[in-house]
PDBQT receptor file of N, H, CA, C and O in Angstrom, charges set to zero:
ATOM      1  N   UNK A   1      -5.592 -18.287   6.086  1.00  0.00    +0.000 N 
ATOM      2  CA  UNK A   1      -4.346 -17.573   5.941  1.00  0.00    +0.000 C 
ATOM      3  C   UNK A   1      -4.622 -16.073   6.035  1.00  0.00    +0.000 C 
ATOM      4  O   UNK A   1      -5.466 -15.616   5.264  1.00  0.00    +0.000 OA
ATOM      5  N   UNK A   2      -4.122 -15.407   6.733  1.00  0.00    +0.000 N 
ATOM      6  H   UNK A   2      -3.437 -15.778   7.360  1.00  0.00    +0.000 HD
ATOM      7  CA  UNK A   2      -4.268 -14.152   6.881  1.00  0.00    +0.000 C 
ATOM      8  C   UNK A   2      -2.931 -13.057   6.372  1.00  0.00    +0.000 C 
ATOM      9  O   UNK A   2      -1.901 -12.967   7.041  1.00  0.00    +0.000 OA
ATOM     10  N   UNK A   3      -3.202 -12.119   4.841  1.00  0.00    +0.000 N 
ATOM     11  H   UNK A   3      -4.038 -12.192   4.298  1.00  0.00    +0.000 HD
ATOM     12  CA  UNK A   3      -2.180 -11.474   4.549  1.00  0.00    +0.000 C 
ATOM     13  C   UNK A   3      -2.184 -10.184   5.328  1.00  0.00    +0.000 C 
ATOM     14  O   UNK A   3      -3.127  -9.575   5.834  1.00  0.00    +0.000 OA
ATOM     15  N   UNK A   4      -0.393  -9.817   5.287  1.00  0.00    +0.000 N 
ATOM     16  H   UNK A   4       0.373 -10.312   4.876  1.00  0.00    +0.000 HD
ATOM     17  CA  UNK A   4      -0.322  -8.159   6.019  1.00  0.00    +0.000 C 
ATOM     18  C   UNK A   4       0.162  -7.388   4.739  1.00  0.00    +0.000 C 
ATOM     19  O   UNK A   4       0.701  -7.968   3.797  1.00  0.00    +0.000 OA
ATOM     20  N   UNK A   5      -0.003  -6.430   4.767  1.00  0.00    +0.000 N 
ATOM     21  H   UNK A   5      -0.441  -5.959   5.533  1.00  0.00    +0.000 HD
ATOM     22  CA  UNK A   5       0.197  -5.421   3.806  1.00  0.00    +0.000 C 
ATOM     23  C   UNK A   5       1.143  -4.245   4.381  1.00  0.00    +0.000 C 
ATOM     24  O   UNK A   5       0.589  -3.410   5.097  1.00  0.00    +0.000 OA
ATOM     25  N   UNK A   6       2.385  -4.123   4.151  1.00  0.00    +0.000 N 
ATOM     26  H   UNK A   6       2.835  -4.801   3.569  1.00  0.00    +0.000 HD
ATOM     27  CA  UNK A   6       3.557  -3.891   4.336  1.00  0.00    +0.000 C 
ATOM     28  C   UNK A   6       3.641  -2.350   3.835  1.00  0.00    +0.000 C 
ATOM     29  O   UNK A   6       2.682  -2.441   3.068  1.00  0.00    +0.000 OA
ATOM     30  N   UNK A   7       4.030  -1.105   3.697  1.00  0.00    +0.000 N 
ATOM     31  H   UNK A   7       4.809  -1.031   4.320  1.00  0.00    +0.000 HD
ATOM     32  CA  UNK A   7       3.790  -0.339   3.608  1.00  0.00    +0.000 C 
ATOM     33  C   UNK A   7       4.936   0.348   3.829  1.00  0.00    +0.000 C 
ATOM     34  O   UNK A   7       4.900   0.964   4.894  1.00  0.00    +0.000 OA
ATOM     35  N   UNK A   8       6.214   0.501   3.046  1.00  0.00    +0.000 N 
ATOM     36  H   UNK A   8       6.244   0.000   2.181  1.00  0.00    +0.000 HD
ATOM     37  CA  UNK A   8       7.447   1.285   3.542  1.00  0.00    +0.000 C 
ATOM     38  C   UNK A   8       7.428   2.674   2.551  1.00  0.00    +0.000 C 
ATOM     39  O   UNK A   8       7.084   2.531   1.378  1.00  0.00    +0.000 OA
ATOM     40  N   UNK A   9       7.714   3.691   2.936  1.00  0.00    +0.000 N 
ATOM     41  H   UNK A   9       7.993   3.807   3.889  1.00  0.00    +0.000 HD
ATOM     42  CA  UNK A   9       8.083   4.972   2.730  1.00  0.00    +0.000 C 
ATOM     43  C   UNK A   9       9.094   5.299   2.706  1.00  0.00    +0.000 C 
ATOM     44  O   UNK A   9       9.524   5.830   3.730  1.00  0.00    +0.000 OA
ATOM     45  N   UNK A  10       9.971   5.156   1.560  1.00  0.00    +0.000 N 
ATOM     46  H   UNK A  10       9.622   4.725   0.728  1.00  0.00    +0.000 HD
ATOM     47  CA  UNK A  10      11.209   5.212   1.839  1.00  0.00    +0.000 C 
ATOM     48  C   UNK A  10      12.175   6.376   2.169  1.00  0.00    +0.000 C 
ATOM     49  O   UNK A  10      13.330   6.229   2.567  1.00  0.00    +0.000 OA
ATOM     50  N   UNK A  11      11.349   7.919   1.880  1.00  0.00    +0.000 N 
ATOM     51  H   UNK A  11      10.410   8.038   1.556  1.00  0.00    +0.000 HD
ATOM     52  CA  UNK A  11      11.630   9.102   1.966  1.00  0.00    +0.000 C 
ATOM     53  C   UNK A  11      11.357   9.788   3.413  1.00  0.00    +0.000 C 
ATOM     54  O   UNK A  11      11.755  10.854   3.882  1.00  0.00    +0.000 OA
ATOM     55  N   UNK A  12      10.523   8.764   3.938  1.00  0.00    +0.000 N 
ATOM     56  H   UNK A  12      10.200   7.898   3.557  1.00  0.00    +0.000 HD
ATOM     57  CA  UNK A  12      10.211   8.961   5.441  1.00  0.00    +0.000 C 
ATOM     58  C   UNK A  12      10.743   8.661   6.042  1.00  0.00    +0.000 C 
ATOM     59  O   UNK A  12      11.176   9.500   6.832  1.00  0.00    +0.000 OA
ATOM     60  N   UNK A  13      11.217   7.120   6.220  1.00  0.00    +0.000 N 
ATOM     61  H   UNK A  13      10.865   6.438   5.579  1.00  0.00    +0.000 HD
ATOM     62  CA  UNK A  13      11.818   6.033   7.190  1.00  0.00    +0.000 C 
ATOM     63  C   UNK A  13      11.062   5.768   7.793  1.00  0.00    +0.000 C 
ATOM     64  O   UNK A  13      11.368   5.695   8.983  1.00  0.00    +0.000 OA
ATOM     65  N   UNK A  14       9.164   5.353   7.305  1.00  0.00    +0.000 N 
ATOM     66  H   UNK A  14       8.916   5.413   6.338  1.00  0.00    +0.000 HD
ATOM     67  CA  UNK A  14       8.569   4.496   8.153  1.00  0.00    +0.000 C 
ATOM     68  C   UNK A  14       8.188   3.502   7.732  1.00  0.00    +0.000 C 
ATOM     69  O   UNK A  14       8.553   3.303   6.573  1.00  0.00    +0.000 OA
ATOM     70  N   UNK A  15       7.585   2.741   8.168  1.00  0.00    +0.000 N 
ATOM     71  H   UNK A  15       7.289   2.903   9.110  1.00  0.00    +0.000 HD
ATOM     72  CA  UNK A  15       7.072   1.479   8.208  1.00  0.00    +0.000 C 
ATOM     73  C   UNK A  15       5.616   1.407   8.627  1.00  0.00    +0.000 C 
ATOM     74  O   UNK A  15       5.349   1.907   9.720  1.00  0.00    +0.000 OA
ATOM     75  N   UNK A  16       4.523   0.798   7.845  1.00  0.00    +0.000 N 
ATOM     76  H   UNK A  16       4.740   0.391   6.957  1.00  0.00    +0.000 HD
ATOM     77  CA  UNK A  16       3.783   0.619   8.394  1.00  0.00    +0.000 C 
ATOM     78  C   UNK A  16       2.855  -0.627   7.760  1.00  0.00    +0.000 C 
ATOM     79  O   UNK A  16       2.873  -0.878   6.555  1.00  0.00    +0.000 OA
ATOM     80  N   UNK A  17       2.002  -1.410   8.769  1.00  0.00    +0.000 N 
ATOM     81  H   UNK A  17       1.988  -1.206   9.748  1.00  0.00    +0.000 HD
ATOM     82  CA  UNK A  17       1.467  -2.673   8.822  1.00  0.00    +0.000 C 
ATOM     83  C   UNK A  17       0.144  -2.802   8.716  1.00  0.00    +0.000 C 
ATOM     84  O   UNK A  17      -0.548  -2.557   9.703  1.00  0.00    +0.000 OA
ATOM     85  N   UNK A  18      -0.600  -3.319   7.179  1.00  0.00    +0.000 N 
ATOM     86  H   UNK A  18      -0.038  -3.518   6.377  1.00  0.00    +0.000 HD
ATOM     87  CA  UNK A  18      -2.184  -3.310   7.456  1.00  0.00    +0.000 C 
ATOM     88  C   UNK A  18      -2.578  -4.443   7.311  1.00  0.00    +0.000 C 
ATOM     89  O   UNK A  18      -1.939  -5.295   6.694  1.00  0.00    +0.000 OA
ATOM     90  N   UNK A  19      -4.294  -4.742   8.151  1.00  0.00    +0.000 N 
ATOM     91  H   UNK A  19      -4.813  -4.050   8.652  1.00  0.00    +0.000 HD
ATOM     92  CA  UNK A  19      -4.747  -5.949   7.431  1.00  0.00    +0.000 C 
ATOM     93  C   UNK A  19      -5.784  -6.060   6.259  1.00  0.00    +0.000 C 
ATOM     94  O   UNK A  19      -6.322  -7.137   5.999  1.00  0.00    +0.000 OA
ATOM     95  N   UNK A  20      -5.992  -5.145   5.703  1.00  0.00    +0.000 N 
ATOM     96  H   UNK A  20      -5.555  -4.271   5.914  1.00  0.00    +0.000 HD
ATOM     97  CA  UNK A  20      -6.434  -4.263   4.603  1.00  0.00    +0.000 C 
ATOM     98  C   UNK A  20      -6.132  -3.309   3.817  1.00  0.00    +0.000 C 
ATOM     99  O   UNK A  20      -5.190  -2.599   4.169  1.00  0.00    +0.000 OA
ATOM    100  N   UNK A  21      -6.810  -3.005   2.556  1.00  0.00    +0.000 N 
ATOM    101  H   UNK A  21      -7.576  -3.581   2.270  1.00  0.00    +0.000 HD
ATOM    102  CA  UNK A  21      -6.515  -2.618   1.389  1.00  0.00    +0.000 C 
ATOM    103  C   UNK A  21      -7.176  -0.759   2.019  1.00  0.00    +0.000 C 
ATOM    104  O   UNK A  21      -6.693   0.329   1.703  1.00  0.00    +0.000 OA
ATOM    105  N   UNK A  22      -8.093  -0.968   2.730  1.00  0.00    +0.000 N 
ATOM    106  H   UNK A  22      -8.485  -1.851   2.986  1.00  0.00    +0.000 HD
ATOM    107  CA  UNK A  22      -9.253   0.010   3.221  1.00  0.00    +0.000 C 
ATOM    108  C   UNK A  22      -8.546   0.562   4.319  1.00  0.00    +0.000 C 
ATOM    109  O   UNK A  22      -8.806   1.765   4.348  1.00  0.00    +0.000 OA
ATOM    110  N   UNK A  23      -7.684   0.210   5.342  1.00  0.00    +0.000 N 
ATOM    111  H   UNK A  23      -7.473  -0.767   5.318  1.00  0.00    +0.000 HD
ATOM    112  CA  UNK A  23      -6.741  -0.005   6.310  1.00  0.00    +0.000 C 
ATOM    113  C   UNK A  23      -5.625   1.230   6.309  1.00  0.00    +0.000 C 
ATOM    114  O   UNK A  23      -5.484   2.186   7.072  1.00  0.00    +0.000 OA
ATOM    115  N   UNK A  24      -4.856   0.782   5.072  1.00  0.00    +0.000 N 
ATOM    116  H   UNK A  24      -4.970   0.005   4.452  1.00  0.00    +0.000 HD
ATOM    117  CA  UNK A  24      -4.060   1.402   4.355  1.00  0.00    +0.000 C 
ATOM    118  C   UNK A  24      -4.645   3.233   4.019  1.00  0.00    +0.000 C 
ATOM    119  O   UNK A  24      -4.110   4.306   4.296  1.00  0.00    +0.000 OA
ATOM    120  N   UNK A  25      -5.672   2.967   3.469  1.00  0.00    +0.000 N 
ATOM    121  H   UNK A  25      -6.106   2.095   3.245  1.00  0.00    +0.000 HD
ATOM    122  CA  UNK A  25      -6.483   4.727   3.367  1.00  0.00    +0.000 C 
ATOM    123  C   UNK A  25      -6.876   5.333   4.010  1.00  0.00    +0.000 C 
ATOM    124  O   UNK A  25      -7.136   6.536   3.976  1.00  0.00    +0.000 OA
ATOM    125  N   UNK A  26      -7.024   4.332   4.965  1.00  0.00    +0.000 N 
ATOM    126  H   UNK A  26      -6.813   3.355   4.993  1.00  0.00    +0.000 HD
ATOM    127  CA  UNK A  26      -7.614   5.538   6.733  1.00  0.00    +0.000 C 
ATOM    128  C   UNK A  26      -6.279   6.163   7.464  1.00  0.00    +0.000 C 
ATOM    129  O   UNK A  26      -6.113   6.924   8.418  1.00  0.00    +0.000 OA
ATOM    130  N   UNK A  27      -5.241   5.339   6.376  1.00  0.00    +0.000 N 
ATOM    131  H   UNK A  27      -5.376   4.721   5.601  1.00  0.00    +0.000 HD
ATOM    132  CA  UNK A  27      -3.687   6.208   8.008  1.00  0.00    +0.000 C 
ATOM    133  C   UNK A  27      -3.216   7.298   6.662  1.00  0.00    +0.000 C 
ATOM    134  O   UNK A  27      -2.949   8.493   6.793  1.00  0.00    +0.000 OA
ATOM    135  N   UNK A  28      -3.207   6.588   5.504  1.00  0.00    +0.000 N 
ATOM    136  H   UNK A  28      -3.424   5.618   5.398  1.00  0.00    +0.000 HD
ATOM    137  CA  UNK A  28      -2.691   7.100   4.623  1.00  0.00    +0.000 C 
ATOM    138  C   UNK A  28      -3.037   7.791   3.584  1.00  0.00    +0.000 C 
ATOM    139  O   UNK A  28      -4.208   7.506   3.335  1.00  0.00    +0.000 OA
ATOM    140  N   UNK A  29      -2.488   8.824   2.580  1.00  0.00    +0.000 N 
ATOM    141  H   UNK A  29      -1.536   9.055   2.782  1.00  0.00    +0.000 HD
ATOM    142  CA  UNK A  29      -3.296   8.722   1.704  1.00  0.00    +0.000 C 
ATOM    143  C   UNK A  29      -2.750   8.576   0.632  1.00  0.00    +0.000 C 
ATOM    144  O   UNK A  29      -1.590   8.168   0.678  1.00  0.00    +0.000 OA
ATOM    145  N   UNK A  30      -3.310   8.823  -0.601  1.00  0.00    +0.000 N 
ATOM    146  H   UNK A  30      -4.253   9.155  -0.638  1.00  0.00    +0.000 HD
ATOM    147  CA  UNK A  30      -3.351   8.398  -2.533  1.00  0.00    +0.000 C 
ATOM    148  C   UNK A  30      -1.809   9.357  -2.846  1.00  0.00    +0.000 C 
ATOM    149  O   UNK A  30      -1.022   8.846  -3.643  1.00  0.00    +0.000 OA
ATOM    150  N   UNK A  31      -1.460  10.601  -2.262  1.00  0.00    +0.000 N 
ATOM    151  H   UNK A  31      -2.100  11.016  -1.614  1.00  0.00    +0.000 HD
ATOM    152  CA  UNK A  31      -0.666  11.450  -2.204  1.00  0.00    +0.000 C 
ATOM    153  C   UNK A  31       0.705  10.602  -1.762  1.00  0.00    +0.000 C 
ATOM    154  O   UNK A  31       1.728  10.469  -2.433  1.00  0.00    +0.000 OA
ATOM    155  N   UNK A  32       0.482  10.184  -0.717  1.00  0.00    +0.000 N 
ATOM    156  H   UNK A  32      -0.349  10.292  -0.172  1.00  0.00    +0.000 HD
ATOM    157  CA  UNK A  32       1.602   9.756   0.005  1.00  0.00    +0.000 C 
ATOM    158  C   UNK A  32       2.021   8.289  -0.193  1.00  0.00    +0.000 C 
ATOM    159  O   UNK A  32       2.982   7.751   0.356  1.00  0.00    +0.000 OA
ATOM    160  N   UNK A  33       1.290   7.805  -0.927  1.00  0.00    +0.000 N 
ATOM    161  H   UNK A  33       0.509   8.243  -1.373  1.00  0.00    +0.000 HD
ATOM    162  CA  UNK A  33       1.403   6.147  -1.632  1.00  0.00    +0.000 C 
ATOM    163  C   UNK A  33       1.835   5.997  -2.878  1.00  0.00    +0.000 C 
ATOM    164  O   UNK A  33       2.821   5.317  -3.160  1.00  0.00    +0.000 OA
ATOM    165  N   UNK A  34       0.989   6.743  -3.879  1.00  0.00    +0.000 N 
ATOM    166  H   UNK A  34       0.188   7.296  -3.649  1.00  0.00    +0.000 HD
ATOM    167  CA  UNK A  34       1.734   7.466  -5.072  1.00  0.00    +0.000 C 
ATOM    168  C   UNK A  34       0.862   6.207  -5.969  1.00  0.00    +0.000 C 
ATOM    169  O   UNK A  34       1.490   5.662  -6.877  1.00  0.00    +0.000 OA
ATOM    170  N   UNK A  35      -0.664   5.733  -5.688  1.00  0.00    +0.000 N 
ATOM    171  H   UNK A  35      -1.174   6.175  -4.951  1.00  0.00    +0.000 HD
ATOM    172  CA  UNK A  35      -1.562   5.187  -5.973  1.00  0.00    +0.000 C 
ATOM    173  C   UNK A  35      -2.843   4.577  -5.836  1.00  0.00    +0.000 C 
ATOM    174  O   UNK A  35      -3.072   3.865  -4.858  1.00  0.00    +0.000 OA
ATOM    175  N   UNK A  36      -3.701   4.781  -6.714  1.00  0.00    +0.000 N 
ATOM    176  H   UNK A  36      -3.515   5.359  -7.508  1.00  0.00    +0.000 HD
ATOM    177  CA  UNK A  36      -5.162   4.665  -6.074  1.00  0.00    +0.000 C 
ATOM    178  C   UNK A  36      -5.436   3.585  -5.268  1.00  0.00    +0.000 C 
ATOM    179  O   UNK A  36      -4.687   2.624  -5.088  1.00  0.00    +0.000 OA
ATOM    180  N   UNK A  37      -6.653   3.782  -4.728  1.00  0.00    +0.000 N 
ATOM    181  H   UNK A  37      -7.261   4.562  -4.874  1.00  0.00    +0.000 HD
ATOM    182  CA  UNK A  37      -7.012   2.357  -3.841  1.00  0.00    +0.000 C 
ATOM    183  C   UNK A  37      -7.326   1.656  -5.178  1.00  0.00    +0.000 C 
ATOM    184  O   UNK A  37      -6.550   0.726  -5.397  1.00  0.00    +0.000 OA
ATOM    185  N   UNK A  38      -8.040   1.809  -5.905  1.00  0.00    +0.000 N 
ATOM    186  H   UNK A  38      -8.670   2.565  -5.727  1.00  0.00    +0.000 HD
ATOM    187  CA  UNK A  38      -8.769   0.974  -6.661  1.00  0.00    +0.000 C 
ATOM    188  C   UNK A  38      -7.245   0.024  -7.268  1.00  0.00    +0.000 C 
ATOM    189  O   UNK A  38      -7.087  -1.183  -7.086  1.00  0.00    +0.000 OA
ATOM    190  N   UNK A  39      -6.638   0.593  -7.718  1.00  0.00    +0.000 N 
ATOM    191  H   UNK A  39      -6.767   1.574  -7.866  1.00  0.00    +0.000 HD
ATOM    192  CA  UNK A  39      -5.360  -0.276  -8.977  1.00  0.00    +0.000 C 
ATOM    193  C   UNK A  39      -4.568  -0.587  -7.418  1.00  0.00    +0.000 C 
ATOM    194  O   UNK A  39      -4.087  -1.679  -7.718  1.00  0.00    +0.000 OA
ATOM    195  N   UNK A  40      -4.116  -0.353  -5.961  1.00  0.00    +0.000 N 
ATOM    196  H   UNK A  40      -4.507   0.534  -5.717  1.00  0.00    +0.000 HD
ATOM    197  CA  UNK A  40      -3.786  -1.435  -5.651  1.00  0.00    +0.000 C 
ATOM    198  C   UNK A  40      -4.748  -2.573  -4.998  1.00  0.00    +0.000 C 
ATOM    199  O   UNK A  40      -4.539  -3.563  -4.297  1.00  0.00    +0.000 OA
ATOM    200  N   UNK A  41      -5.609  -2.116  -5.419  1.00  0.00    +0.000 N 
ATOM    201  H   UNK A  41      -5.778  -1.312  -5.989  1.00  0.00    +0.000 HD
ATOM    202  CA  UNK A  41      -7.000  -3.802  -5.321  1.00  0.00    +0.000 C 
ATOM    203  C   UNK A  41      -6.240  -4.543  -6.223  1.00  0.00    +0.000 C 
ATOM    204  O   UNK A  41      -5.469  -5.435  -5.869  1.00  0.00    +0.000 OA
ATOM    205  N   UNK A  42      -6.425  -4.215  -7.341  1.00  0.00    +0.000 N 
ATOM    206  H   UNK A  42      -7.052  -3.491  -7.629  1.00  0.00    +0.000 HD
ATOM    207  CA  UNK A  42      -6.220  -5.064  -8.276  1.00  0.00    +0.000 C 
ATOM    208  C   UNK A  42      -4.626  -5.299  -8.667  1.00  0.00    +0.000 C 
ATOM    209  O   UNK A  42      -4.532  -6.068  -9.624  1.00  0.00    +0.000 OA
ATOM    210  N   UNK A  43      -3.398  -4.850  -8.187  1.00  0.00    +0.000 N 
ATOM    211  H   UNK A  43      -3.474  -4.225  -7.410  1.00  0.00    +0.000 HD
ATOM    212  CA  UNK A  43      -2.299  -4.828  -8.360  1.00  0.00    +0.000 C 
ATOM    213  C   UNK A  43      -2.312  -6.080  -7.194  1.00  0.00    +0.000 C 
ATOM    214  O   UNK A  43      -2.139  -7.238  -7.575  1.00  0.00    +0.000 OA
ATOM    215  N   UNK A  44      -2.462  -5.865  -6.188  1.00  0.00    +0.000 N 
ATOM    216  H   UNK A  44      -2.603  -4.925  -5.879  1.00  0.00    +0.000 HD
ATOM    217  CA  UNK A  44      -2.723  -6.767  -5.036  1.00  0.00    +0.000 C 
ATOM    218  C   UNK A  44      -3.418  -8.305  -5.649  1.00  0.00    +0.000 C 
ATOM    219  O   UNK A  44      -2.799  -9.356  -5.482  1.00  0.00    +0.000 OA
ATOM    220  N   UNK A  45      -4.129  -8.288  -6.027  1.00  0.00    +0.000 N 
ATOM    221  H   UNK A  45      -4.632  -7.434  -6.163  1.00  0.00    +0.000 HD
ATOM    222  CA  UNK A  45      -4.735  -9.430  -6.279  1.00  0.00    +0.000 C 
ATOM    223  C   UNK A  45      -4.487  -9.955  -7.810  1.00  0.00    +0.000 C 
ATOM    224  O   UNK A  45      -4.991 -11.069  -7.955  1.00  0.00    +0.000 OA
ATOM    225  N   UNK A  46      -3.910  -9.507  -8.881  1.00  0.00    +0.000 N 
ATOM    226  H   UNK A  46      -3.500  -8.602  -8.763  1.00  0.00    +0.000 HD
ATOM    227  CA  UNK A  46      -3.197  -9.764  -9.794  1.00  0.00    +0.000 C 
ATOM    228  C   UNK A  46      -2.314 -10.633  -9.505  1.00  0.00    +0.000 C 
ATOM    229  O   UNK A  46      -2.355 -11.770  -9.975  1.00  0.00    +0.000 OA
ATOM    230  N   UNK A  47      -0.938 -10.023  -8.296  1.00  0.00    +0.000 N 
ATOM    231  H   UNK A  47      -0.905  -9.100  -7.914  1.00  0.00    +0.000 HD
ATOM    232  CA  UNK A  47       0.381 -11.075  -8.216  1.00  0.00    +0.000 C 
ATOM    233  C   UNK A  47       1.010 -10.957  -6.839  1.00  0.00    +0.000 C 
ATOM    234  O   UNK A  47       2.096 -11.456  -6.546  1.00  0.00    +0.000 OA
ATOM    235  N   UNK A  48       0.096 -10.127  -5.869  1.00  0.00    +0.000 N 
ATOM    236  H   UNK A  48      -0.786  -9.722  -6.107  1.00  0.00    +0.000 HD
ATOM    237  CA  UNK A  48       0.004 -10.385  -4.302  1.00  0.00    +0.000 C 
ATOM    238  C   UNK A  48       1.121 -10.007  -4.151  1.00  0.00    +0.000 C 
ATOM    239  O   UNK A  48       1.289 -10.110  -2.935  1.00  0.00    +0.000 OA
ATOM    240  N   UNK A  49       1.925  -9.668  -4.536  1.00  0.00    +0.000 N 
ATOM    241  H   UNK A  49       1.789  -9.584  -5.523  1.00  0.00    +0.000 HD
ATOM    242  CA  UNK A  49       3.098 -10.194  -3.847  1.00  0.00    +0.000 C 
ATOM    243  C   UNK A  49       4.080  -8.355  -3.339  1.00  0.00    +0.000 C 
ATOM    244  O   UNK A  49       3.975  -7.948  -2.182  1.00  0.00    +0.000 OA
ATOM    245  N   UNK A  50       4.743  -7.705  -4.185  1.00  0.00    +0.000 N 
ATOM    246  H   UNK A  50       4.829  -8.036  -5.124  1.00  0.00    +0.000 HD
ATOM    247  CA  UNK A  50       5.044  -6.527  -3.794  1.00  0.00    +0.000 C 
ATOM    248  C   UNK A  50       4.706  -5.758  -5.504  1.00  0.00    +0.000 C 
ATOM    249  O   UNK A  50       4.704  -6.137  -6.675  1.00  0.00    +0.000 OA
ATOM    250  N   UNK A  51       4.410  -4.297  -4.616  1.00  0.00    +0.000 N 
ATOM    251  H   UNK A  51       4.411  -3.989  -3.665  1.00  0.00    +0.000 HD
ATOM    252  CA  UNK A  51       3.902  -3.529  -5.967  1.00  0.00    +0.000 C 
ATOM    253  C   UNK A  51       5.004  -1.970  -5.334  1.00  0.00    +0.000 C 
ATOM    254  O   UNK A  51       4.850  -1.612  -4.166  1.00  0.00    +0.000 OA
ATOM    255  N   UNK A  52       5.837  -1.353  -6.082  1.00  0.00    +0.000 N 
ATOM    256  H   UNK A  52       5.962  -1.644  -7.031  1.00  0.00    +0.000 HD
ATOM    257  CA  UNK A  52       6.967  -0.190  -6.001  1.00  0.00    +0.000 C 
ATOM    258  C   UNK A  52       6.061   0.897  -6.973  1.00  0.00    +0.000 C 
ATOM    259  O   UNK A  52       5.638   0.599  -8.090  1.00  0.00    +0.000 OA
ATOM    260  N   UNK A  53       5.895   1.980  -6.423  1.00  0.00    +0.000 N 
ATOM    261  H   UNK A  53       6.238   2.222  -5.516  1.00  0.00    +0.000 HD
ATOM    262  CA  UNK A  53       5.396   3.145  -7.097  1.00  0.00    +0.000 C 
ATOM    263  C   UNK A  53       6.576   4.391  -7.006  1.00  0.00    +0.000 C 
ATOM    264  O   UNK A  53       7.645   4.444  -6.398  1.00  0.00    +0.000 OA
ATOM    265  N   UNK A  54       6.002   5.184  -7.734  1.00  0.00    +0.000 N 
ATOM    266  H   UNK A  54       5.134   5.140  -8.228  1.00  0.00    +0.000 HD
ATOM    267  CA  UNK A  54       6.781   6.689  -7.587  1.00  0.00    +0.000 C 
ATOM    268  C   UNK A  54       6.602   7.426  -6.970  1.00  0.00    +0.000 C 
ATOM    269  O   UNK A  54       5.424   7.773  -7.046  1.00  0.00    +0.000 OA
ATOM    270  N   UNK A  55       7.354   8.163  -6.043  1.00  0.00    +0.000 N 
ATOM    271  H   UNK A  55       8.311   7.881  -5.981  1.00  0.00    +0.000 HD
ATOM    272  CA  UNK A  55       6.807   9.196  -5.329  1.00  0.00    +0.000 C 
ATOM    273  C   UNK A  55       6.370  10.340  -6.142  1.00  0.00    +0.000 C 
ATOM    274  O   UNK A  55       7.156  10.682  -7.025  1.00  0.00    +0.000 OA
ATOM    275  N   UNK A  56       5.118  11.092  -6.006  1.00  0.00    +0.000 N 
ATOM    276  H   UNK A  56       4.480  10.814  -5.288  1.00  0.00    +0.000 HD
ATOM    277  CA  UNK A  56       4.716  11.798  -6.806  1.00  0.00    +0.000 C 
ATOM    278  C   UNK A  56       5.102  13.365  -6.389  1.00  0.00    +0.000 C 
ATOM    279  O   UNK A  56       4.763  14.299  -7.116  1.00  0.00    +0.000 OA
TER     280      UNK A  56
């Protein structure tokens, strides 16, 4: 099974599609996600499913 990691910006209007956690930090960054790589490792693999942050 292969997961995608979904990535909307809602202040932007983009969209974007990874197949990694590592993926995600090379387009993006901690600023513009509004959370570390490390806690969404583990936010991710806690309950997989969708994780909503704050824009900082």
């Amino acid at each position: 099974m292969v997961k995608v990691i979904h990535v909307h910006l809602i202040f932007e209007r983009k969209d974007y599609y990874f197949g990694s956690v590592k993926g995600v930090y090379k387009v993006l960054d901690e600023s513009q996600l509004g959370i570390k790589e490390s806690y969404l490792y583990k936010a991710l693999a806690a309950d997989g499913d969708t994780k909503v942050t704050r824009r900082p």
